[in-house]
C-alpha positions in Angstrom: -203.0 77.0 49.1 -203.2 74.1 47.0 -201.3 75.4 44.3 -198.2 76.3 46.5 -198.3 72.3 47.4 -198.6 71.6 43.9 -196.0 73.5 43.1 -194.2 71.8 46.0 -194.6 69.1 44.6 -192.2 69.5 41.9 -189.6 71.1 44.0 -189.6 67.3 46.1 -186.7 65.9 44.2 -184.9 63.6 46.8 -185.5 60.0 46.8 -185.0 58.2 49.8 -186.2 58.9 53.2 -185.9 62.6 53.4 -188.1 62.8 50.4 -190.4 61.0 52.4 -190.0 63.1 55.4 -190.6 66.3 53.3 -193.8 64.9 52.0 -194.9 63.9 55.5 -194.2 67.6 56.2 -195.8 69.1 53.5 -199.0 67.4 54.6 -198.5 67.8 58.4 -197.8 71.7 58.8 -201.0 73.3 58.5 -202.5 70.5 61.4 -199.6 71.8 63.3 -198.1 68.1 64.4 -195.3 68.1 62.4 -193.0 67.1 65.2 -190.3 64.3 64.5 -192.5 61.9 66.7 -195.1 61.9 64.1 -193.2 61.9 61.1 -191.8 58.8 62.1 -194.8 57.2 63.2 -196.4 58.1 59.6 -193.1 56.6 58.1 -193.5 53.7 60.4 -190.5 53.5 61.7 -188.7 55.0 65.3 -187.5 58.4 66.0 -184.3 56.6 66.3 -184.2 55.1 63.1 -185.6 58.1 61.3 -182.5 60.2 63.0 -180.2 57.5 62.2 -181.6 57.3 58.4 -181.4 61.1 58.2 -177.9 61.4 59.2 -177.0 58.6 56.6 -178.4 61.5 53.7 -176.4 63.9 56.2 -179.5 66.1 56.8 -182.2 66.0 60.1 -185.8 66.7 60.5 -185.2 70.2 61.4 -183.1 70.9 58.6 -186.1 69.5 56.0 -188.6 71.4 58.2 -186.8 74.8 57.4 -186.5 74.0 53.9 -190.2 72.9 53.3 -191.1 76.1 55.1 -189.2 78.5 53.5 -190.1 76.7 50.0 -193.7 77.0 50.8 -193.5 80.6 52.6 -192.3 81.8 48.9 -194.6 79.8 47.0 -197.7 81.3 49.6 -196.0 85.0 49.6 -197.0 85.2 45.9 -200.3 84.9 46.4 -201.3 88.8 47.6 -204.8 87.3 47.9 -203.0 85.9 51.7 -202.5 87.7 54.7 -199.0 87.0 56.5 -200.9 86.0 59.4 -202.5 83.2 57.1 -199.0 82.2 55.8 -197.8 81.7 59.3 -200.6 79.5 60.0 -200.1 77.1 57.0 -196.1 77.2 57.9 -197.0 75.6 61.2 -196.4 78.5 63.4 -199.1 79.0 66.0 -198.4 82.7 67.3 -197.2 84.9 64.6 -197.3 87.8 67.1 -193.6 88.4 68.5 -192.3 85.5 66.5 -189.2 85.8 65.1 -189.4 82.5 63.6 -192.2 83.9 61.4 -190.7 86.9 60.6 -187.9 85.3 59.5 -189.6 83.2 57.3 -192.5 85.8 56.2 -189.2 88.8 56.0 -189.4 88.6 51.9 -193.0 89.2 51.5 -192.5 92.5 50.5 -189.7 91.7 47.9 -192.1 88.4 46.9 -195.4 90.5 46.7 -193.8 92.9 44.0 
């Protein structure tokens, strides 16, 4: 798990305050708070600001969250060593059962696990 937010890491280009945002996300997902509340407390600023700020690099919490996921859901899907279940779980998704979401995001394990 390390090494896929290592190799994160690298991938976390922007400047600015969604670079910020995606490294409070990075860090956030597997304790599961990675709700725009808490990113903006951990950036110190307001939800309102951190929206506002977002907007300016035309992008939003939810869009980074996506991204970071689906960055980290390849980086985790080549390690065969993890069970999808354990890739939902450090994507932030609490119920992979029924989930959608997750399947979504876990849907190119077999094409990634080759």
């Amino acid at each position: 798990e390390t090494g896929a937010v290592a190799r994160f890491a690298v991938f976390k280009r922007d400047e600015g305050v969604a670079g910020r945002v995606r490294g409070v996300l990075v860090e956030q997902l597997r304790a599961g708070d990675f709700s725009v509340n808490t990113v903006a407390r951990r950036l110190a600023m307001s939800v309102t600001t951190l929206r506002r700020r977002l907007g300016e690099e035309d992008t939003s919490h939810r869009e980074i969250l996506d991204e970071v996921r689906r960055e980290l859901a390849q980086s985790y899907l080549g390690d065969a060593s993890l069970a999808i279940s354990e890739v939902a779980f450090l994507l932030g998704f609490s119920h992979v059962t029924g989930s959608s979401t997750v399947s979504w995001y876990c849907s190119v394990s077999s094409a990634t696990r080759l």
